[in-house]
N, C-alpha and C positions, 0 to 999 in steps of 0.2 A: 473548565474550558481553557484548552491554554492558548495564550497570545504569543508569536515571539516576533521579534521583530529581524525581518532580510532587508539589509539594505540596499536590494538589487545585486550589479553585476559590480564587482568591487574592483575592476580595470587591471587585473593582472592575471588571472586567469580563469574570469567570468562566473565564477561560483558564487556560491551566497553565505555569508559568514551571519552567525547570531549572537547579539549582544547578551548583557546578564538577565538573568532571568528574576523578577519577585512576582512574588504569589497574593491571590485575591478572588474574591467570590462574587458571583451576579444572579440573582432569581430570575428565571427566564418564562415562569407564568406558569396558571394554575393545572395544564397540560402536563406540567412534566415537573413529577412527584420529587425531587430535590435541586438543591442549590448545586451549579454546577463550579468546580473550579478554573481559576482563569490566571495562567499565568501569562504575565505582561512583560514586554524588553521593550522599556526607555519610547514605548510605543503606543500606547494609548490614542484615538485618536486627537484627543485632546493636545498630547505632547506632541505627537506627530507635527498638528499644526503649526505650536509653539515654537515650533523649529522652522516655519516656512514654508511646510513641504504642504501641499493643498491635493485634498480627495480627489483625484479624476482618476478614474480608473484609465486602464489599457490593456491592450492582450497580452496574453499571456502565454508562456508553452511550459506545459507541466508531466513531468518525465515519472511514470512507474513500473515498476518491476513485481515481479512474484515473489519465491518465499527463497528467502536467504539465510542460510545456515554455514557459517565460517568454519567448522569444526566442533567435534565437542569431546568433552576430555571421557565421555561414559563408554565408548567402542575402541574396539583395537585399533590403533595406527588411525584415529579418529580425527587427530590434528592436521595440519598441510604443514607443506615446507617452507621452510623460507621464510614463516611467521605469515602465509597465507597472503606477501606482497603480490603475488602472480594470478590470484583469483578473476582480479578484475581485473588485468592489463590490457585484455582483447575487446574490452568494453566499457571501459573508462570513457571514455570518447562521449559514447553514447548516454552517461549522464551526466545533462549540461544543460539546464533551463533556469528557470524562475525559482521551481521545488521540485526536490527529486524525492520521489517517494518508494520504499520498499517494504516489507513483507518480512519483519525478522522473527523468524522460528527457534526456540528459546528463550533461553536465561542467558544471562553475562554471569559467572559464577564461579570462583576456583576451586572453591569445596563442596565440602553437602550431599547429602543423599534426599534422593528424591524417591516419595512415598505415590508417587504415579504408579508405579507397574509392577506388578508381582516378580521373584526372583526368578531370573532364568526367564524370563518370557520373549519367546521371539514375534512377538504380533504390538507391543506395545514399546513406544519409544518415549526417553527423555531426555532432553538437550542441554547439556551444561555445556558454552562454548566460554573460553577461558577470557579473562579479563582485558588480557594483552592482545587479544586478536584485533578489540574493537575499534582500533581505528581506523583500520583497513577500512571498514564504512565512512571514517569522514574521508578520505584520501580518496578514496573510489570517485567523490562527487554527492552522497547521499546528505539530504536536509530533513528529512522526518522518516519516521520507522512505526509500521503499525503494530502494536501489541493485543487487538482484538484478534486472536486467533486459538487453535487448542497446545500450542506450547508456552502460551505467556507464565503458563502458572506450574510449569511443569519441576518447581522447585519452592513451589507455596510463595508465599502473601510477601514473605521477607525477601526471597530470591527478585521475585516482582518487580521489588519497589528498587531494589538494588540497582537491578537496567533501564530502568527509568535514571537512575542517578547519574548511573555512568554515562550513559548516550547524553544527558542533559552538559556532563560537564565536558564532553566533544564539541560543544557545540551544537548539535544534533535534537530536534524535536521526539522523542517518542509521543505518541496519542494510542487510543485506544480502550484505554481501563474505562471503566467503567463511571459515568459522570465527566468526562473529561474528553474535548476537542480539542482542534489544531485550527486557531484561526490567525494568520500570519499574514503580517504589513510587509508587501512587496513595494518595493521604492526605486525610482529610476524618474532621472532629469528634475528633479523636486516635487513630483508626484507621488503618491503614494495612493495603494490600493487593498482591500482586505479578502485572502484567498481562504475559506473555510474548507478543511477535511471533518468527517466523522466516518468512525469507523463502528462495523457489527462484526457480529461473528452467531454461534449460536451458545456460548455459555456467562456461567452468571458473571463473569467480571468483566465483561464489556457490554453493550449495548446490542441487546439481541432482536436477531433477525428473524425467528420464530414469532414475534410479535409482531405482524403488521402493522395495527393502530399505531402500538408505541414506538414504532420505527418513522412514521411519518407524523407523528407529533414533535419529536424531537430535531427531524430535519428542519419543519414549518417553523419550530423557535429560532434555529439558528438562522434561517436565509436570508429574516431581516437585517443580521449583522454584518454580513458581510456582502462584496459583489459578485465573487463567482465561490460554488459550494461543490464539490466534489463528495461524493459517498462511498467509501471503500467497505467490500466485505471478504470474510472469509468463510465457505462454506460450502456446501455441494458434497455427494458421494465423491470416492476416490480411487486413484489408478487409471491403468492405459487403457481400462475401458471403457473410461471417464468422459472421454471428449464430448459425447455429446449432451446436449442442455436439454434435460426431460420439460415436459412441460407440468408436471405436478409436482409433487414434494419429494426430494430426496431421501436415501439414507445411509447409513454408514454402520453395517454390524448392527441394525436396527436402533439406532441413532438417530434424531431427528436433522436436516441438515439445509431445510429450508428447501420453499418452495421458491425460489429463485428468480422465476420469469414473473411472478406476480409480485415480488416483491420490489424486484426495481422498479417496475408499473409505480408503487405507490411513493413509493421515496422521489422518483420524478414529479409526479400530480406534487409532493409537499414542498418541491423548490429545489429537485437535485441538480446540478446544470451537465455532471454524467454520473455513470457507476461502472467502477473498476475493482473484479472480481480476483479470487484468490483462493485456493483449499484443494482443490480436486488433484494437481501437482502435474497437469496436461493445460496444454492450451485448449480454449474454448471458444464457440463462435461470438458473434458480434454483429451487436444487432443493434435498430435504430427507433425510440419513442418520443413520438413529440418535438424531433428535431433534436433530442436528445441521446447522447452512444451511449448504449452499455455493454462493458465486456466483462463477461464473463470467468473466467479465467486467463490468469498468463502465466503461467505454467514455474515450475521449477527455475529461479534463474541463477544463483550458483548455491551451490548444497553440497559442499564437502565430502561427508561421509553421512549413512543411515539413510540415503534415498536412493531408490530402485532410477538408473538413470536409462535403461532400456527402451528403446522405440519412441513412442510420443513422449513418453515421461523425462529425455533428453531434449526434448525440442521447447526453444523459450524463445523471447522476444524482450526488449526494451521501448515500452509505448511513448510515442512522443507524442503528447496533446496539446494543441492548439488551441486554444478558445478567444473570441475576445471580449472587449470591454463589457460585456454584459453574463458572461457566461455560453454564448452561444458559439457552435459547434463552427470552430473553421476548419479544419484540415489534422491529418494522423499518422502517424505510419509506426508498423510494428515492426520491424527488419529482421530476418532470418538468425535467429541463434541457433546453435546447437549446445549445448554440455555434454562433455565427456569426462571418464571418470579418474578423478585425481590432476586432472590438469585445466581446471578450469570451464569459461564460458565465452566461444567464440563466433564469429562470423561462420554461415555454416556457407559453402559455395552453393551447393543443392538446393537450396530455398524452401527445404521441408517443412519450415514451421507455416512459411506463406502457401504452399500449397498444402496443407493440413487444414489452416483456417479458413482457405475459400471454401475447401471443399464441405467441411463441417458448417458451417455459414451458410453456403447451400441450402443444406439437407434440414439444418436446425430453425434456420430465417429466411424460408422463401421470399417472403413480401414485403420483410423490414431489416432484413440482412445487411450489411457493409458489400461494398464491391473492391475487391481485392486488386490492388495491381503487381507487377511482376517483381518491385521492389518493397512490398510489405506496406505500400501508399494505402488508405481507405476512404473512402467518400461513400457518402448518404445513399440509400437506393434511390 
């Protein structure tokens, strides 16, 4: 499980900076078949105290994105220009909360061949983005990066562990492998509060989503640790004909990809406080349980080279989630992106992505849908 610690907003340009990181382990009950790791920043709550700063939680706004792919050295002219300063410049802005969270598709890697995909194959893809690009991600505004998805491992166990290193020594939280969460000390005015992410996916080096039991045994350990618990996955069939949210179990090239709507059902019942979806590479509706949002996908949000940017599969959003002191649901909004290709991800005038979601919302969640407003706002049915 990792810990790290944000000192809140650090009075110069509101972002959240993280201290050093050490490493330590917790058994978290007889539910959930091993010891998880935990790494701690100068944050324990124990130190926390030591310092002054006292438990009361408070709200929160917590910013996520879809899947991000800076470049990668394996395609022609796969890299961007300019060292990829320009990716984020039309939506920088847009991440600025408590935790910014994204969806990174790959490796950090400068060499290596990867035994993913047969020679010559155009249906199968793997991501080596170069090592120098990454910190475009801190500079962007980005605080943790999920690696439960189907590129983490797209350079084996050692490539893995690499971007785990590198993003850790940004600054930067990766979570996602397998045994391993993101539960982070948010601090402001000598408070201090603990925000849990876990992430799934559907393969074996994260925490999979194929398993319902074991998907909501391991939320239920976590939610006593912290105050508010977010649940990210990656999964779902894909492409632009993707957008909508079947109501039984997906698939991919006959791939199993998770039964989706039943699955956030139970991760909610185990103490989710939302779930925020990722994999299909389209936006997807957004729906409401228990007073609880789950969304389902948010789509492509900047992706270099190797993704189809055409029709829906260009259309993305930056979520801003509101919650407060307890987890519960205040306020949202997903604003209009567009991506185009080779120049980035920007304000789209048109509002496609907002009207793609109401209308998909619609169709997918008549009676526990989100209600869309004209500026990508959403509230409760």
């Amino acid at each position: 499980m990792r810990q790290d610690g944000r000192d809140g907003r650090d009075g110069r340009d509101g972002q959240l900076r993280a201290g050093p990181v050490a490493e330590t382990s917790i058994w978290l009950g007889s539910t959930v078949s091993t010891v998880l790791t935990v790494l701690t920043v100068l944050s324990s709550p124990v130190r926390l105290s030591a310092q002054g700063l006292v438990h009361e939680p408070f709200p929160v706004r917590l910013i996520f994105t879809g899947d991000i792919n800076l470049g990668t050295r394996t395609l022609p002219e796969g890299l961007p220009p300019d060292s990829g300063r320009g990716l984020f410049a039309q939506v920088d802005s847009l991440l600025k909360g408590d935790l910014v969270v994204g969806n990174f598709e790959g490796v950090l890697s400068d060499s290596g061949e990867s035994a993913k995909c047969a020679p010559k194959s155009n249906t199968c893809y793997a991501f080596a983005t170069p090592t120098w690009l990454a910190p475009r991600l801190r500079e962007a505004g980005f605080t943790h990066l999920n690696l439960a998805n189907n590129h983490a491992n797209d350079y084996g166990l050692d490539a893995r562990h690499g971007t785990e290193a590198i993003l850790g020594e940004l600054g930067l939280v990766p979570y996602g492998p397998l045994d391993e969460v993101a539960i982070t000390p948010v601090m402001r005015d000598g408070r201090y509060m603990l925000v849990g992410i876990v992430g799934f996916t559907t393969y074996p080096h994260a925490y999979n989503l194929l398993d319902l039991p074991g998907s909501a045994a391991i939320v239920a350990q976590v939610r006593p640790l912290v105050d508010v618990l977010v649940v990210t996955f990656h999964g779902g069939k894909e492409g632009a004909a993707a957008v909508r949210t079947p109501a039984g179990p997906e698939f991919l090239a006959g791939e199993p990809r998770g039964n989706l709507r039943r699955w956030a059902r139970q991760v909610i019942d185990a103490g989710a406080d939302a779930v925020v979806g990722h994999g299909p590479h389209v936006l997807r509706g957004v729906e409401f349980y228990r007073g609880r949002p789950v969304f389902y996908s948010l789509g492509n949000f900047v992706t270099f080279r190797g993704f189809n940017l055409e029709g829906p599969l260009g259309l993305t959003t930056a979520l801003a989630l509101d919650l407060d002191s307890t987890g519960g649901f205040v306020a949202a909004r997903m604003p209009a992106l567009r991506q185009l290709p080779d120049s980035g991800t920007g304000p789209d005038p048109a509002h496609r992505a907002t009207l793609l979601l109401r209308r998909i919302t619609r169709l997918d969640f008549p009676r526990t849908g989100a209600r869309f407003a004209d500026d990508g706002t959403l509230t409760a049915p």
